[in-house]
BAFI-3210 file (N, C-alpha, C; in Angstrom, 3 decimals, decimal comma, padded with zeros to 6 digits):
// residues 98
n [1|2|3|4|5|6|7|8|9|10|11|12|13|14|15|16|17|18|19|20|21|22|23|24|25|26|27|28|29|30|31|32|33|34|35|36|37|38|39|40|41|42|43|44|45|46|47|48|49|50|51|52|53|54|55|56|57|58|59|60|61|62|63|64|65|66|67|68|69|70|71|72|73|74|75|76|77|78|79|80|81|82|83|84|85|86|87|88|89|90|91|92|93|94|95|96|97|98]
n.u [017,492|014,652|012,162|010,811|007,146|005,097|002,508|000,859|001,919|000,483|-001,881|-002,996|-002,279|-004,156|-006,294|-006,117|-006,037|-008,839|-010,225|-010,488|-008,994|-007,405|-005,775|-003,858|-001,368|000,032|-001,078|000,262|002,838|002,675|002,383|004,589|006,187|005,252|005,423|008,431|008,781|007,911|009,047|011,744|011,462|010,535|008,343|005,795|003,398|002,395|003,101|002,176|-000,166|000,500|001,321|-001,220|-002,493|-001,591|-001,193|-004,196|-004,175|-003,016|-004,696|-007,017|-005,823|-005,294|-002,907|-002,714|-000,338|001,162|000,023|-000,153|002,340|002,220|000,547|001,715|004,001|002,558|001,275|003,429|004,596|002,565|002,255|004,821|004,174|002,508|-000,231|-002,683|-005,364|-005,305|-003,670|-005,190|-007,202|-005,568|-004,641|-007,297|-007,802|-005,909|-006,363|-008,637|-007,659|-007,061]
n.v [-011,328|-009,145|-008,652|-005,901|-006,096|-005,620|-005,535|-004,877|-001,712|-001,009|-001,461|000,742|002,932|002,277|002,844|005,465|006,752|006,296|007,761|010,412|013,156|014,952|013,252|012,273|012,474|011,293|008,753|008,043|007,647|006,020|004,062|003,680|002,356|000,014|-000,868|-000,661|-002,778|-004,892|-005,424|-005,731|-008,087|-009,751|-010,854|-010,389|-010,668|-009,119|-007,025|-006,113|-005,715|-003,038|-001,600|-000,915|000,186|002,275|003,794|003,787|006,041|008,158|008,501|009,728|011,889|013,468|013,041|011,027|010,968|009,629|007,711|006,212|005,258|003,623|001,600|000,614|-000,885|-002,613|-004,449|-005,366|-006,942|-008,511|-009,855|-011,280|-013,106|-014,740|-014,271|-013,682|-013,266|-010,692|-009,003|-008,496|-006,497|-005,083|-003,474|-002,586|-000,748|001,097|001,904|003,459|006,011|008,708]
n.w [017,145|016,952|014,711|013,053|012,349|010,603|009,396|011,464|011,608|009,269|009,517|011,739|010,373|008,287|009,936|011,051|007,959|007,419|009,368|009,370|006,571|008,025|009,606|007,611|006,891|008,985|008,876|006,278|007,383|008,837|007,330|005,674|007,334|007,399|005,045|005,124|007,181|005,902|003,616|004,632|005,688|003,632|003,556|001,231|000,110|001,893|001,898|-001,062|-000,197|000,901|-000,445|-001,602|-000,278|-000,088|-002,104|-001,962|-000,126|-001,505|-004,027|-002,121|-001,202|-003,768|-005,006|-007,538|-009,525|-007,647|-006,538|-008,901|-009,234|-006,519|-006,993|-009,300|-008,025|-006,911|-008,909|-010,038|-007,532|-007,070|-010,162|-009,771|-008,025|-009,085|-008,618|-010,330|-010,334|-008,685|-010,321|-011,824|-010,852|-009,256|-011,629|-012,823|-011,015|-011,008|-014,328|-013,438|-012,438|-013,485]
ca.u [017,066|013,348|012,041|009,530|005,762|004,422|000,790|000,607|001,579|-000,070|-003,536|-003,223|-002,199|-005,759|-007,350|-005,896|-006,819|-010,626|-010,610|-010,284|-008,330|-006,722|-004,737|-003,544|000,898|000,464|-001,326|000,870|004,346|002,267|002,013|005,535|006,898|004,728|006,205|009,737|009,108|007,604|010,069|013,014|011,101|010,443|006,210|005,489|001,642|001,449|003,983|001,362|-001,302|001,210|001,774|-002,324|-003,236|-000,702|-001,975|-005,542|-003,962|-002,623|-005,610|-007,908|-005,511|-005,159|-001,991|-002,650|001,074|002,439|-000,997|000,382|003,534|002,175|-000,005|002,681|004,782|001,698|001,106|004,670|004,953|001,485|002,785|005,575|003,865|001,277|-001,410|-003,047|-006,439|-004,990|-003,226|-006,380|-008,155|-005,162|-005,087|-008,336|-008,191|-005,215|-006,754|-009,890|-006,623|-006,611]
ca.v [-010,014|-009,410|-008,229|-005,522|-006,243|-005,047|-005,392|-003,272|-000,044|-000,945|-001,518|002,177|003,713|002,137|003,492|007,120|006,985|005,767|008,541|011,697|013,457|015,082|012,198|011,520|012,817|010,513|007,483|007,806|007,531|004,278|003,046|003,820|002,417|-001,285|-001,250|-000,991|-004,284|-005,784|-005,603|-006,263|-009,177|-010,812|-010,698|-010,020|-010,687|-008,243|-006,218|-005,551|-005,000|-001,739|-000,582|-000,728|001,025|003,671|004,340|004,597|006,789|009,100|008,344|010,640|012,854|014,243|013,117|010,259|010,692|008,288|006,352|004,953|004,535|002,117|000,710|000,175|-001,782|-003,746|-005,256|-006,004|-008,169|-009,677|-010,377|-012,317|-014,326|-015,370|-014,111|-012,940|-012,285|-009,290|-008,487|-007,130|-006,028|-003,648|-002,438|-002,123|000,147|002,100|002,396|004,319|006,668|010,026]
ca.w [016,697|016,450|013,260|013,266|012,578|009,391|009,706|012,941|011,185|008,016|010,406|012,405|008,822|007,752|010,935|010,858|006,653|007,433|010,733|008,399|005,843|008,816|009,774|006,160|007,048|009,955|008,311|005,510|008,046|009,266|005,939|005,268|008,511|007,375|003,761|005,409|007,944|005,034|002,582|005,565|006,524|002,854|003,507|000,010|000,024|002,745|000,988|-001,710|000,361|001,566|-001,578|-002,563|000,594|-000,015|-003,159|-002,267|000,206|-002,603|-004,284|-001,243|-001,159|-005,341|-005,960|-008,769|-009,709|-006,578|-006,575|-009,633|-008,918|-005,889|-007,732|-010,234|-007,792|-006,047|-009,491|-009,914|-006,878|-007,654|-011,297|-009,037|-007,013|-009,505|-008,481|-011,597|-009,723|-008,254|-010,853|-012,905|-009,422|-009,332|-012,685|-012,823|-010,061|-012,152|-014,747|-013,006|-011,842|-014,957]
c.u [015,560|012,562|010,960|008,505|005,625|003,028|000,319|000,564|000,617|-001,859|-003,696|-003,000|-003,609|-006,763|-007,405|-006,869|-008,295|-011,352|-011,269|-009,307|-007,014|-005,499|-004,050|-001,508|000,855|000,418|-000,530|002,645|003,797|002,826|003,214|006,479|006,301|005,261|007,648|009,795|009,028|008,486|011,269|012,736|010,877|008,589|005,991|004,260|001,479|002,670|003,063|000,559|-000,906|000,863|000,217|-002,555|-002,607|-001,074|-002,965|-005,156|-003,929|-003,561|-006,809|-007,336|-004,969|-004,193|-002,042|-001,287|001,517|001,123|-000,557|001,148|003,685|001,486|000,883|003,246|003,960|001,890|002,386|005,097|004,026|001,798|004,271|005,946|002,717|000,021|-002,352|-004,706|-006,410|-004,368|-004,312|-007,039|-007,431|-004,993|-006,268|-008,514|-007,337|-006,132|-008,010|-008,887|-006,655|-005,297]
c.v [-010,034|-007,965|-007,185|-005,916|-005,572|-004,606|-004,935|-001,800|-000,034|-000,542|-000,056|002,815|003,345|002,807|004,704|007,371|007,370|007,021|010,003|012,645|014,362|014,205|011,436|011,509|011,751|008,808|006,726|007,427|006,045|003,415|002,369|002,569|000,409|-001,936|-001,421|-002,165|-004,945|-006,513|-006,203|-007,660|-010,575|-010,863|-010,245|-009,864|-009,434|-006,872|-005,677|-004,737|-003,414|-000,873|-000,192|000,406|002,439|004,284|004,460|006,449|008,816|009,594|009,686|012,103|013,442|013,751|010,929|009,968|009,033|007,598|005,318|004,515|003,568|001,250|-000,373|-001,663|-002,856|-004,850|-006,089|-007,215|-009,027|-010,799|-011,871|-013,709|-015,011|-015,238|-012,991|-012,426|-010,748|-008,790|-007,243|-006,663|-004,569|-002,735|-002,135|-000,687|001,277|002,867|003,470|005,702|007,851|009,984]
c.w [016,437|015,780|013,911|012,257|011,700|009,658|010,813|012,482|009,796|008,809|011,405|011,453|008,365|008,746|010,640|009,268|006,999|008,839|009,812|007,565|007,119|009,293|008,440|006,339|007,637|009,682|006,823|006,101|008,588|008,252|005,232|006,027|007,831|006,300|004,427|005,956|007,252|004,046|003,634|005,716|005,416|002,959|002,330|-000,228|001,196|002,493|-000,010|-000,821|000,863|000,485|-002,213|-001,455|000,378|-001,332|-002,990|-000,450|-000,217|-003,203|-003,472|-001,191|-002,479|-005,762|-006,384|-009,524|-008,970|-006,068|-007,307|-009,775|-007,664|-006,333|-008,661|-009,213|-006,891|-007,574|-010,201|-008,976|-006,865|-008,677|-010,505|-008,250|-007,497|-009,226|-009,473|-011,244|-009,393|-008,988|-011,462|-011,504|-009,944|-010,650|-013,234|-012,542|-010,880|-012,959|-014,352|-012,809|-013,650|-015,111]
res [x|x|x|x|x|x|x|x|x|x|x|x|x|x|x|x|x|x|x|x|x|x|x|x|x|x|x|x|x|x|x|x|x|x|x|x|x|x|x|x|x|x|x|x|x|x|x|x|x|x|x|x|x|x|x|x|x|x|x|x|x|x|x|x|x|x|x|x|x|x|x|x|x|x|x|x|x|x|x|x|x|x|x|x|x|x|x|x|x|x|x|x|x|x|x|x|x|x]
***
C-alpha cells in the first residue's frame, strides 16, 4: 500500500499561501490534505510543522479563533516529542495572537 506524501501538499499549501490571499480555500485544502498523510503516516515533526502553517494561515486570514486552536495542537505534539525549543517559538507566536 503506498502511503501518501505529506510534505508535497504541505509545500503547494505554502506556495498558494505566499502567492496571494486569493489562493487562501485552496492552500488551506493543501494544508489539510498534508495534516491527514501526516497524522496516517505517524510524521509527527512534520505533523507540527502542518498545524503551525495552518495557523499562520488563519492567522492572514482574521480568524485568530482556529490559529489557536493549531497552534494549540502544534505545541502539544512539540510538548511530546521534547522539543521544548519550539515549544516557546510557538507560544510565543500565540501569545502575539488577541
Amino acid at each position: 500500500m503506498l502511503r501518501q506524501i505529506g510534505w508535497m501538499p504541505r509545500y503547494i499549501g505554502q506556495i498558494l499561501l505566499n502567492i496571494n490571499d486569493h489562493y487562501m480555500p485552496e492552500a488551506q485544502d493543501w494544508i489539510k490534505k498534508a495534516i491527514e498523510a501526516d497524522k496516517n503516516n505517524g510524521m509527527m515533526f512534520r505533523l507540527v510543522q502542518d498545524y503551525v502553517l495552518y495557523a499562520e494561515s488563519y492567522k492572514r486570514n482574521g480568524g485568530e479563533t482556529k490559529a489557536k486552536e493549531s497552534l494549540s495542537k502544534a505545541i502539544e505534539i512539540y510538548k511530546d516529542c521534547g522539543a521544548d525549543g519550539w515549544v516557546e517559538k510557538a507560544e510565543a507566536e500565540m501569545a502575539e495572537l488577541h
